[in-house]
N, CA, C and O atoms as a Maestro MAE file, in Angstrom:
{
 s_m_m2io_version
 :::
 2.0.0
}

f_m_ct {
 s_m_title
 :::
 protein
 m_atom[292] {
  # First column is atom index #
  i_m_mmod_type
  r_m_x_coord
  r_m_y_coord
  r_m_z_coord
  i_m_residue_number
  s_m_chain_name
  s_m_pdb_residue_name
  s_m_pdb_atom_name
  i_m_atomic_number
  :::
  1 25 93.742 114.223 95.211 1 A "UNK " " N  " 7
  2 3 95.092 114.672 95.369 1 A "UNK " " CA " 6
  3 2 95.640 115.182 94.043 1 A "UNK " " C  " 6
  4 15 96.547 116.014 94.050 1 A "UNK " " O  " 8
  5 25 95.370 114.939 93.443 2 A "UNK " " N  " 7
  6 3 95.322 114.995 91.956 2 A "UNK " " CA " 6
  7 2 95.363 116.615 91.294 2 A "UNK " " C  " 6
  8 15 96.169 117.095 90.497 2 A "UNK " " O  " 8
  9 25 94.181 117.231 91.948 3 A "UNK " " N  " 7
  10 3 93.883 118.681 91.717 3 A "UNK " " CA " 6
  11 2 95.133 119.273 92.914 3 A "UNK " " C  " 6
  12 15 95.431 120.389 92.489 3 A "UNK " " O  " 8
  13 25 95.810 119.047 93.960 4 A "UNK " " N  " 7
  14 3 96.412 119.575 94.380 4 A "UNK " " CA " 6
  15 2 97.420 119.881 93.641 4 A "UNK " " C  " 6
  16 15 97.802 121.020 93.372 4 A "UNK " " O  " 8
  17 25 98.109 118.368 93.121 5 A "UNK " " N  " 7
  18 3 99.280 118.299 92.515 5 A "UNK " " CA " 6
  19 2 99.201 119.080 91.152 5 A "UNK " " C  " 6
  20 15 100.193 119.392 90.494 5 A "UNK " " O  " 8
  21 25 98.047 119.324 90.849 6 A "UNK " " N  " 7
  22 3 98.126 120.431 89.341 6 A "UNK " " CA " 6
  23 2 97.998 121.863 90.152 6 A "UNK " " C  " 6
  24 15 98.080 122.729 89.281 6 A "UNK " " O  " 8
  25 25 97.865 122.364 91.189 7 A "UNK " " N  " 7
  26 3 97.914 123.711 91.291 7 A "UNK " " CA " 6
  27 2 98.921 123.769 91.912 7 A "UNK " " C  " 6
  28 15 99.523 124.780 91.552 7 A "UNK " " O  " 8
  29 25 99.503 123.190 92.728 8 A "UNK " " N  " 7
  30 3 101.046 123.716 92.889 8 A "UNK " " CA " 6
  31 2 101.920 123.644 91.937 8 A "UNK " " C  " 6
  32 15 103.064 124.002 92.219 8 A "UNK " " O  " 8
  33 25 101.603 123.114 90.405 9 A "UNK " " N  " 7
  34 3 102.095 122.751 89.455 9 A "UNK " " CA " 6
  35 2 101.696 124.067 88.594 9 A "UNK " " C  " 6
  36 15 102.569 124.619 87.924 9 A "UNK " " O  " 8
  37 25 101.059 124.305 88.605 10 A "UNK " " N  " 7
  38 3 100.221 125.589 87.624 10 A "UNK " " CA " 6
  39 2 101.235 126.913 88.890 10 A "UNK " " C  " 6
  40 15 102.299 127.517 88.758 10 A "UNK " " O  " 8
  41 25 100.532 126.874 89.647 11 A "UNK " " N  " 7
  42 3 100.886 128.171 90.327 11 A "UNK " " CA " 6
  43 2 102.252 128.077 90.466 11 A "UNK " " C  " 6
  44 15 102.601 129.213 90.789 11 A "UNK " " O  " 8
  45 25 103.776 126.967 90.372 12 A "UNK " " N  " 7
  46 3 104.721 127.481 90.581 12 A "UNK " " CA " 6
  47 2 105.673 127.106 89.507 12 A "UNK " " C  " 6
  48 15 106.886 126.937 89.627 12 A "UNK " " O  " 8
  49 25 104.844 126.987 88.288 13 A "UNK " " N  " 7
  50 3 105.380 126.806 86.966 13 A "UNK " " CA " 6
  51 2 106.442 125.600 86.680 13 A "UNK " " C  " 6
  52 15 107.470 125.533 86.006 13 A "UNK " " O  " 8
  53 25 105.730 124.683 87.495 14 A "UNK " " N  " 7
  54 3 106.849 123.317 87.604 14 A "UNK " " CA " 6
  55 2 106.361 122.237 85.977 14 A "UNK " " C  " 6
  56 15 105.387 122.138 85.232 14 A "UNK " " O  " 8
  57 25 107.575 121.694 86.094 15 A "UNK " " N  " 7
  58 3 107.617 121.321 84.494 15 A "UNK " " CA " 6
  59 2 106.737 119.196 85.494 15 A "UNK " " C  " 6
  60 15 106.743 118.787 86.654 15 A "UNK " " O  " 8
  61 25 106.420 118.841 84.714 16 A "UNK " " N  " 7
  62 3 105.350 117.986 84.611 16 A "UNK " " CA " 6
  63 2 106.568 116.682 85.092 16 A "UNK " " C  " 6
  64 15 106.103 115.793 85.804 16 A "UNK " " O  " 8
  65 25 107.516 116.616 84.852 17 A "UNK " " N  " 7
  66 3 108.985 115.689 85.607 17 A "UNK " " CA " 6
  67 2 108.529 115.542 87.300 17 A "UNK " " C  " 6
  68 15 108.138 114.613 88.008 17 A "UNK " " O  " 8
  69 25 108.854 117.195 87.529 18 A "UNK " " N  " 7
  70 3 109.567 117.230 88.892 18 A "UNK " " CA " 6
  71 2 107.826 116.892 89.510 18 A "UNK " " C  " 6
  72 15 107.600 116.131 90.451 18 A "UNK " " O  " 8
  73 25 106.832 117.590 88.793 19 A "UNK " " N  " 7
  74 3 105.814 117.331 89.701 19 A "UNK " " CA " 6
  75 2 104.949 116.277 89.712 19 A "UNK " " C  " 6
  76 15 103.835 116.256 90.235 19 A "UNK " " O  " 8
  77 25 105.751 115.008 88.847 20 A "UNK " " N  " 7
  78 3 105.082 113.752 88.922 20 A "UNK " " CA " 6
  79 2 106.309 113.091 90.048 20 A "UNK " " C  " 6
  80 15 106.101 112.042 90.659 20 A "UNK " " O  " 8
  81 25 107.564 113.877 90.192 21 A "UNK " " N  " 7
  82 3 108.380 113.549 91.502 21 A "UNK " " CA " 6
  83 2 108.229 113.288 92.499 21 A "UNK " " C  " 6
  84 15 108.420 112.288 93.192 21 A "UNK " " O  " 8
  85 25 107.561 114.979 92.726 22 A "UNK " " N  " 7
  86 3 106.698 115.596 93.843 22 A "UNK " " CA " 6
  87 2 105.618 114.688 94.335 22 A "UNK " " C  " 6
  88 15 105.407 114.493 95.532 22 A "UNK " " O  " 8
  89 25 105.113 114.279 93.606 23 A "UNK " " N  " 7
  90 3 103.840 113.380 94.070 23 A "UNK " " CA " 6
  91 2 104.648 112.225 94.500 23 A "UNK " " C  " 6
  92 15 104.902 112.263 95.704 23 A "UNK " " O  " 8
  93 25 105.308 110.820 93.627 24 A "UNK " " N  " 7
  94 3 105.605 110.148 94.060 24 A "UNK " " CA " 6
  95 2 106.104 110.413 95.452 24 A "UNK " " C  " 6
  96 15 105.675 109.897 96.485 24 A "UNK " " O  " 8
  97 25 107.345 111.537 95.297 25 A "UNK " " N  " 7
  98 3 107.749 111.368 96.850 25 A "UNK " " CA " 6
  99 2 106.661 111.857 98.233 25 A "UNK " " C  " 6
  100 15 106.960 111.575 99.394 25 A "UNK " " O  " 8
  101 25 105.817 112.363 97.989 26 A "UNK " " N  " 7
  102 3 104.603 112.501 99.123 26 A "UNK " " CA " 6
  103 2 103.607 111.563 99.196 26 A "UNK " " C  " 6
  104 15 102.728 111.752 100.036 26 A "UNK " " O  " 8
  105 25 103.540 110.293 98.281 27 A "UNK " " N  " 7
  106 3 102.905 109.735 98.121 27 A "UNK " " CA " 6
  107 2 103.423 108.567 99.549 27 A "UNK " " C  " 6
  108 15 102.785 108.024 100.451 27 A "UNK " " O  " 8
  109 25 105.096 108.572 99.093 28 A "UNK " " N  " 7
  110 3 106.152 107.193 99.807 28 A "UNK " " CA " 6
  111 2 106.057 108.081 101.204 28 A "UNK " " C  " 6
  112 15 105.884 107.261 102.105 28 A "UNK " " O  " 8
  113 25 106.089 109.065 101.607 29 A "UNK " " N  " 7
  114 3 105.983 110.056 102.950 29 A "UNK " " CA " 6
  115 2 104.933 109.686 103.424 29 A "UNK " " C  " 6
  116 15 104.911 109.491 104.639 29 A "UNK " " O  " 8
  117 25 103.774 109.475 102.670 30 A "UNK " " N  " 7
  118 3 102.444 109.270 103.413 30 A "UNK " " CA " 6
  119 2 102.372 108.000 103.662 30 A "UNK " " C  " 6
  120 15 101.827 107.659 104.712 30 A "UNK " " O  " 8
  121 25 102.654 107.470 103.186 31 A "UNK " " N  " 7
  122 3 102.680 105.732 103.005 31 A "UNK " " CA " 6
  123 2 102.890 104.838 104.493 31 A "UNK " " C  " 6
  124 15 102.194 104.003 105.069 31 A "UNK " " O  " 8
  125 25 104.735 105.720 104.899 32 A "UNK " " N  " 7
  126 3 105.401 105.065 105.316 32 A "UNK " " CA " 6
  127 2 104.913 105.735 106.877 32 A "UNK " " C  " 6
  128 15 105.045 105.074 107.908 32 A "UNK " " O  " 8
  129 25 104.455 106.850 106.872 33 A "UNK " " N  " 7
  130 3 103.896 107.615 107.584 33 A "UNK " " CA " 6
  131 2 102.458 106.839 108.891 33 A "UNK " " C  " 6
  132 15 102.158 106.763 110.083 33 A "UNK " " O  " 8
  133 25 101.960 106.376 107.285 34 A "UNK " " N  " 7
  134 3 101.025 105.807 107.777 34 A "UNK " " CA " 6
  135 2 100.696 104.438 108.518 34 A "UNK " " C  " 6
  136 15 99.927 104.096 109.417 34 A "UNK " " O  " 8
  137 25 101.922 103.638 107.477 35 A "UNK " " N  " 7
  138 3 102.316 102.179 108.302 35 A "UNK " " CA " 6
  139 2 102.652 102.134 109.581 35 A "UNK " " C  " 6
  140 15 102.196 101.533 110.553 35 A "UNK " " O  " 8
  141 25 103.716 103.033 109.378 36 A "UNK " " N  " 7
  142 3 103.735 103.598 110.851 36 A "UNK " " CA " 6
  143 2 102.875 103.617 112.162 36 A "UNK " " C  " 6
  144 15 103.041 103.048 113.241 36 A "UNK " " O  " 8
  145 25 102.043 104.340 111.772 37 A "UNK " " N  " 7
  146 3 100.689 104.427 112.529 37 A "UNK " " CA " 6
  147 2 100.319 103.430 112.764 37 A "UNK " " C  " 6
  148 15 100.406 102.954 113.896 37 A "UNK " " O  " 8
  149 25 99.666 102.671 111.519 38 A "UNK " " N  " 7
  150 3 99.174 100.984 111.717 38 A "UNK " " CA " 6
  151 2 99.623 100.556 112.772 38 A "UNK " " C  " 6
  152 15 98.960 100.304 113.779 38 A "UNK " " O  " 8
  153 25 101.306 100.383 112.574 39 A "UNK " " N  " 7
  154 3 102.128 99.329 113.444 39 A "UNK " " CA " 6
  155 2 102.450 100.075 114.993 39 A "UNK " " C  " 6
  156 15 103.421 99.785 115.692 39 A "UNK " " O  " 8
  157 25 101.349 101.146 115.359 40 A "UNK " " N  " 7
  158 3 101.962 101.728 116.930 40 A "UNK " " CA " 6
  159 2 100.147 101.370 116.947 40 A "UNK " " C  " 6
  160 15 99.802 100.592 117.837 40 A "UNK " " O  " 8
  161 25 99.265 101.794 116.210 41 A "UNK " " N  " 7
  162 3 98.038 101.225 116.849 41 A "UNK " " CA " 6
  163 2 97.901 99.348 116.905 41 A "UNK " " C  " 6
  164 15 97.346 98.724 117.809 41 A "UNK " " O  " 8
  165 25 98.426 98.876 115.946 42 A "UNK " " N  " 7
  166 3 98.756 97.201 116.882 42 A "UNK " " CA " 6
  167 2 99.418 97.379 117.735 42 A "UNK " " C  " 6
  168 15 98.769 97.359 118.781 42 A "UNK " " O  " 8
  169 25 100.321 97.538 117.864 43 A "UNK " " N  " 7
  170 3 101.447 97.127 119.289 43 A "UNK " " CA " 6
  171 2 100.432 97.868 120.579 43 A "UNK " " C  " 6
  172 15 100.585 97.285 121.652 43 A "UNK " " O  " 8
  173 25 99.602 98.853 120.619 44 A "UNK " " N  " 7
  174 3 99.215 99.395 121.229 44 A "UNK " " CA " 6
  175 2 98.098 98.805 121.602 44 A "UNK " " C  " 6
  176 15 98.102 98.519 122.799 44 A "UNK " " O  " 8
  177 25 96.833 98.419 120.840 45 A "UNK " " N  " 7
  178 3 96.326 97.319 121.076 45 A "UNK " " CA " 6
  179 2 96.956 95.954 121.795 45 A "UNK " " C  " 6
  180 15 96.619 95.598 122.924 45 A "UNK " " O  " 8
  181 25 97.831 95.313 121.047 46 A "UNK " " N  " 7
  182 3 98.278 94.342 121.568 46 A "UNK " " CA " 6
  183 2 98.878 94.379 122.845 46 A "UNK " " C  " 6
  184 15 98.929 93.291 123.418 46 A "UNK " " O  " 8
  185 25 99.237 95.130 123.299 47 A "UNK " " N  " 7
  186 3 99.893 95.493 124.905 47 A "UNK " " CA " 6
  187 2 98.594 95.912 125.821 47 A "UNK " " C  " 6
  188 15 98.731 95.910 127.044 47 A "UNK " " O  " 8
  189 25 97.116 96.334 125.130 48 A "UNK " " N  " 7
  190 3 96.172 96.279 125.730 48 A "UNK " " CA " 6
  191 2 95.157 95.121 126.048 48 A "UNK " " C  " 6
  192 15 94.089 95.126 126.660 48 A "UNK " " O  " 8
  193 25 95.857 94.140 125.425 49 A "UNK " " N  " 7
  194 3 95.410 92.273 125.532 49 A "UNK " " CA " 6
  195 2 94.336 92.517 124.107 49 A "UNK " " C  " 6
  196 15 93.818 91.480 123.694 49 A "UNK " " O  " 8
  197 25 94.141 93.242 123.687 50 A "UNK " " N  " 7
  198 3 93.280 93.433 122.565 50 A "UNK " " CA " 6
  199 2 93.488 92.630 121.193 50 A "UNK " " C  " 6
  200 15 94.141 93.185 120.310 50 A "UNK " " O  " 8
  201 25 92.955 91.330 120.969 51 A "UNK " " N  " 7
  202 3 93.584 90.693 119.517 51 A "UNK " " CA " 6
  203 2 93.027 91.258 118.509 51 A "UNK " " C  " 6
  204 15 93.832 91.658 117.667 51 A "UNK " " O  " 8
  205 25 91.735 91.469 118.246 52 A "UNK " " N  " 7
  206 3 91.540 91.888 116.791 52 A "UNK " " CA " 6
  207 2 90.623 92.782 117.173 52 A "UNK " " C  " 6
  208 15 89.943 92.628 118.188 52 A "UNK " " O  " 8
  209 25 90.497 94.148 116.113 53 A "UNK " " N  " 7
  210 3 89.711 95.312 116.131 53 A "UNK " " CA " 6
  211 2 88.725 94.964 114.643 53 A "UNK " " C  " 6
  212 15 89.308 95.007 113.559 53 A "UNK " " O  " 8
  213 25 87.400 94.665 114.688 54 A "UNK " " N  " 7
  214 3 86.435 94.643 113.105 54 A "UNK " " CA " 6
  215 2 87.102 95.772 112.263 54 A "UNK " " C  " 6
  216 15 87.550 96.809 112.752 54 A "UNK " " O  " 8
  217 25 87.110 95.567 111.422 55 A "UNK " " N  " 7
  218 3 87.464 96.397 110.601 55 A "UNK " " CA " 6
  219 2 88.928 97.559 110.514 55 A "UNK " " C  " 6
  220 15 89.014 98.592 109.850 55 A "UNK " " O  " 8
  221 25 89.908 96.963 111.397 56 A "UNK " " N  " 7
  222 3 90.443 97.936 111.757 56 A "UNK " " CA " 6
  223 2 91.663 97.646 110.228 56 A "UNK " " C  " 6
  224 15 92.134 98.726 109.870 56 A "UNK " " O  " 8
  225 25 92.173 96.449 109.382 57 A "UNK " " N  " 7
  226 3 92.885 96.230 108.368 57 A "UNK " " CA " 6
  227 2 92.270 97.088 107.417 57 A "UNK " " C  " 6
  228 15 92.800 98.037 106.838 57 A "UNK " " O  " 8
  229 25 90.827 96.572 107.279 58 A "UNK " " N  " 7
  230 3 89.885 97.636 105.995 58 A "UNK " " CA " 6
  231 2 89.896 99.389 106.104 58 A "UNK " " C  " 6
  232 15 89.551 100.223 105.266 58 A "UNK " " O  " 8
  233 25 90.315 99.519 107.178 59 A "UNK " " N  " 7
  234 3 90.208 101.188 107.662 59 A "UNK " " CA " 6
  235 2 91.489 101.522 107.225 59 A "UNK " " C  " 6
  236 15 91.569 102.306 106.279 59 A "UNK " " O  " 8
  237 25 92.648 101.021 107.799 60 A "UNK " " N  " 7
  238 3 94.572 101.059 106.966 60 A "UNK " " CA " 6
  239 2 94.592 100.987 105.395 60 A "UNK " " C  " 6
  240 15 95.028 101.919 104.719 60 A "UNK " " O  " 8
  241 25 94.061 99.749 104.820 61 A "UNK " " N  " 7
  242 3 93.590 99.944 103.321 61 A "UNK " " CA " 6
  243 2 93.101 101.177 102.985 61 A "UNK " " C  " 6
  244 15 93.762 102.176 102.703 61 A "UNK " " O  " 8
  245 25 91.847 101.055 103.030 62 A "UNK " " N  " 7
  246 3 91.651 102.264 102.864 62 A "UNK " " CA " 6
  247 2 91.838 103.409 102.601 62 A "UNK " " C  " 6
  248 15 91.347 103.997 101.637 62 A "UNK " " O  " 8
  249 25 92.788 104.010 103.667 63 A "UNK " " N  " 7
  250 3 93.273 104.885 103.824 63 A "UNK " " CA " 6
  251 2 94.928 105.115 103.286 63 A "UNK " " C  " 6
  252 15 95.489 106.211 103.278 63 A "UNK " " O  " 8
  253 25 95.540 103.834 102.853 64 A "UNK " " N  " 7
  254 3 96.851 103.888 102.625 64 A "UNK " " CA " 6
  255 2 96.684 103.592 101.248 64 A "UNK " " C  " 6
  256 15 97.799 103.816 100.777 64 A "UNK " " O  " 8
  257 25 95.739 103.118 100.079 65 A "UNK " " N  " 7
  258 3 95.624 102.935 98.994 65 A "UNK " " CA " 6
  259 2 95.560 104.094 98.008 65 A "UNK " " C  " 6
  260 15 96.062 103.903 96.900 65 A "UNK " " O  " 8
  261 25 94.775 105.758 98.386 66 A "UNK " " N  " 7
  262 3 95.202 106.660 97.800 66 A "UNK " " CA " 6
  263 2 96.334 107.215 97.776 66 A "UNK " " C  " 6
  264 15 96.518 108.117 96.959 66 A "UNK " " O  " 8
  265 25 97.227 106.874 98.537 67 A "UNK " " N  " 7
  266 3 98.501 107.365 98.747 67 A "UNK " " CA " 6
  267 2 99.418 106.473 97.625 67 A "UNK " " C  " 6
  268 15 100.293 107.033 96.964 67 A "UNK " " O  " 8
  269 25 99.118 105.011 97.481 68 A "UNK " " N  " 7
  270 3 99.945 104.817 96.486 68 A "UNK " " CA " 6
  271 2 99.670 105.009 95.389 68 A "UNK " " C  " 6
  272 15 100.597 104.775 94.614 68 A "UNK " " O  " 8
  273 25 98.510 105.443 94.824 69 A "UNK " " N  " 7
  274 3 98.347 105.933 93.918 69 A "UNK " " CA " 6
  275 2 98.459 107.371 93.042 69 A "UNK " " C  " 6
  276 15 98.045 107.628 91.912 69 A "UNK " " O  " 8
  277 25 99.075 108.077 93.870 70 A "UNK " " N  " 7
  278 3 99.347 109.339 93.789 70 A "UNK " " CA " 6
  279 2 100.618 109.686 92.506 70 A "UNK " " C  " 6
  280 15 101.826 109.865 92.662 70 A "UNK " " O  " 8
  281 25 99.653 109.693 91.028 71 A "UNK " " N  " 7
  282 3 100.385 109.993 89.951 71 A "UNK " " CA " 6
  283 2 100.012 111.614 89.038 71 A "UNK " " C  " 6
  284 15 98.866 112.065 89.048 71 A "UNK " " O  " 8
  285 25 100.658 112.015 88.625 72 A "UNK " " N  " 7
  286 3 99.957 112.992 87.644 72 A "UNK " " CA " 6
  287 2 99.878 112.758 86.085 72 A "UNK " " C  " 6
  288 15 99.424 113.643 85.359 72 A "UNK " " O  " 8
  289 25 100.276 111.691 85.636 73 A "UNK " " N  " 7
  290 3 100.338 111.367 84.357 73 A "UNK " " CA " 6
  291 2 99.025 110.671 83.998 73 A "UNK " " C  " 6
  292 15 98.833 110.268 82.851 73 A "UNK " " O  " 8
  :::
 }
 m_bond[291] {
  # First column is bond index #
  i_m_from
  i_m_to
  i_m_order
  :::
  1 1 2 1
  2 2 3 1
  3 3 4 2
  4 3 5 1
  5 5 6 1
  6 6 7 1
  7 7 8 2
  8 7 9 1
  9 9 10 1
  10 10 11 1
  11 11 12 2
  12 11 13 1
  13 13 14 1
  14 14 15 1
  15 15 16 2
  16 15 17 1
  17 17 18 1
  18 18 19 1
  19 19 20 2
  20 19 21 1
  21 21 22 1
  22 22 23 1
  23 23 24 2
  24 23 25 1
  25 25 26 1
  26 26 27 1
  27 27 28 2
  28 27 29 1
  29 29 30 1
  30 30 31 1
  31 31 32 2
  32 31 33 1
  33 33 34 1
  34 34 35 1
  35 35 36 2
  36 35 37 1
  37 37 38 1
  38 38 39 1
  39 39 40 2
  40 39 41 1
  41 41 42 1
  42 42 43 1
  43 43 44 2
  44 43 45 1
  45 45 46 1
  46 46 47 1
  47 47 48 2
  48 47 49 1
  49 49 50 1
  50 50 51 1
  51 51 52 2
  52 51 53 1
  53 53 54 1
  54 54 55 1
  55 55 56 2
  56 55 57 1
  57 57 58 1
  58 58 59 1
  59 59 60 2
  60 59 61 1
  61 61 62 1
  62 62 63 1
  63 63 64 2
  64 63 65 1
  65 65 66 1
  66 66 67 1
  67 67 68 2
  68 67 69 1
  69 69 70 1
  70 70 71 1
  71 71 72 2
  72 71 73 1
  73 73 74 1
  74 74 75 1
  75 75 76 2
  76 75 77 1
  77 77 78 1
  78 78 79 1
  79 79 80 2
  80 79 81 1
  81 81 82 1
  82 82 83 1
  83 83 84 2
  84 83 85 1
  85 85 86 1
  86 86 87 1
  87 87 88 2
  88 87 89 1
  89 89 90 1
  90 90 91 1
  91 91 92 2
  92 91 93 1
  93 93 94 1
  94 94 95 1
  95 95 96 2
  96 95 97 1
  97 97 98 1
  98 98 99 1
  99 99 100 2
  100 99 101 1
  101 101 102 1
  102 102 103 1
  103 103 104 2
  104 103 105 1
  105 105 106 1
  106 106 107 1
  107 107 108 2
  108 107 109 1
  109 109 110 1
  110 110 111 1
  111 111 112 2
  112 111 113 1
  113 113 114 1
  114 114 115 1
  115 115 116 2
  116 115 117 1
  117 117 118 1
  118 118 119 1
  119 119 120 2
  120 119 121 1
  121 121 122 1
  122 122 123 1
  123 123 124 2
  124 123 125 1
  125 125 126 1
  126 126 127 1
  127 127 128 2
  128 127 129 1
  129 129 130 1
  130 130 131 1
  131 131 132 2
  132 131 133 1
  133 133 134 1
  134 134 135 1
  135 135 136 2
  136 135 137 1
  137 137 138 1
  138 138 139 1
  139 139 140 2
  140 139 141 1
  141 141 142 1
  142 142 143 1
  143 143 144 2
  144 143 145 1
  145 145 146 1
  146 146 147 1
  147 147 148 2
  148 147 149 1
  149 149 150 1
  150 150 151 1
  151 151 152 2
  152 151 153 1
  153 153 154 1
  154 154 155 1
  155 155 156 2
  156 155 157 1
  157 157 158 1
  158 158 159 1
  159 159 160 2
  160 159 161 1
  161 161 162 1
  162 162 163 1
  163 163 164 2
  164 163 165 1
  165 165 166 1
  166 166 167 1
  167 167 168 2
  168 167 169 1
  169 169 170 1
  170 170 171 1
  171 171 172 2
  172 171 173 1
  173 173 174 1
  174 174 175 1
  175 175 176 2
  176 175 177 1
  177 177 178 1
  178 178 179 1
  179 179 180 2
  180 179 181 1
  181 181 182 1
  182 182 183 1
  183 183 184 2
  184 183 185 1
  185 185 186 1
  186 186 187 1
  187 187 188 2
  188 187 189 1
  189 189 190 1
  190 190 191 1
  191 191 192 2
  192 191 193 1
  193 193 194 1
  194 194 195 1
  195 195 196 2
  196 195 197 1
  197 197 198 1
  198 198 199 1
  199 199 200 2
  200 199 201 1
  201 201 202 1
  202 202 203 1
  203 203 204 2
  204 203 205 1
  205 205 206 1
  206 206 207 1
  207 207 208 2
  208 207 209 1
  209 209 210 1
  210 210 211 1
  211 211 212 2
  212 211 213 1
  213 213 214 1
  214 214 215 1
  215 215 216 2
  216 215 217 1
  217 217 218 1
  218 218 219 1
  219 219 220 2
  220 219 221 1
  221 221 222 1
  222 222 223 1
  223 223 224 2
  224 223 225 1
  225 225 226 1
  226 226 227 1
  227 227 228 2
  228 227 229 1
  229 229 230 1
  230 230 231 1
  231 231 232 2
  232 231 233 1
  233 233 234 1
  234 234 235 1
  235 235 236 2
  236 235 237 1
  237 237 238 1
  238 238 239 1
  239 239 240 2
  240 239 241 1
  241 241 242 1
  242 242 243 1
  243 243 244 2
  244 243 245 1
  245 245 246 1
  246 246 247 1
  247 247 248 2
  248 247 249 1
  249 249 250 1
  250 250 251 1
  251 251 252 2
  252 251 253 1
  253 253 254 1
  254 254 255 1
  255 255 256 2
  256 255 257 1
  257 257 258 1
  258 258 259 1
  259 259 260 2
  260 259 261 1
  261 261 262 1
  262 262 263 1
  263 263 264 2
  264 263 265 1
  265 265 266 1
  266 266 267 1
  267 267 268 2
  268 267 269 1
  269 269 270 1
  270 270 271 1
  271 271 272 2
  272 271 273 1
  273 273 274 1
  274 274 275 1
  275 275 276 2
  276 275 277 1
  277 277 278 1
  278 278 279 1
  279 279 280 2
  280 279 281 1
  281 281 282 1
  282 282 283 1
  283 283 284 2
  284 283 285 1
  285 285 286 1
  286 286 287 1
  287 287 288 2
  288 287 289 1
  289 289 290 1
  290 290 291 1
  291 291 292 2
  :::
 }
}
């Protein structure tokens, strides 16, 4: 994500502030985005009598850990 955040940074001449902004705030978009998700695939499971999926916490990690990390400094 990293190389994204330097070419929209390069290509639209943004000063190194707004586009460590930029990231944070797409970082909290994806985040919350994603919890989201988490919490409609439990409830969704869970209304399917379904208690636990293997691996299904390690797959949310996963996937929600590059997002908070999303810095350019």
């Amino acid at each position: 994500m990293g190389k994204y955040l330097f070419k929209i940074k390069e290509q639209n001449r943004l000063t190194q502030t707004f586009t460590q902004r930029f990231g944070e705030a797409k970082s909290d978009l994806f985040g919350v985005a994603c919890r989201r998700l988490k919490r409609r695939v439990e409830e969704t499971l869970d209304d399917a009598g379904i208690e636990q999926v293997p691996g299904l916490e390690a797959a949310f990690a996963d996937f929600l850990f590059p997002f908070e990390d999303l810095k350019t400094t």
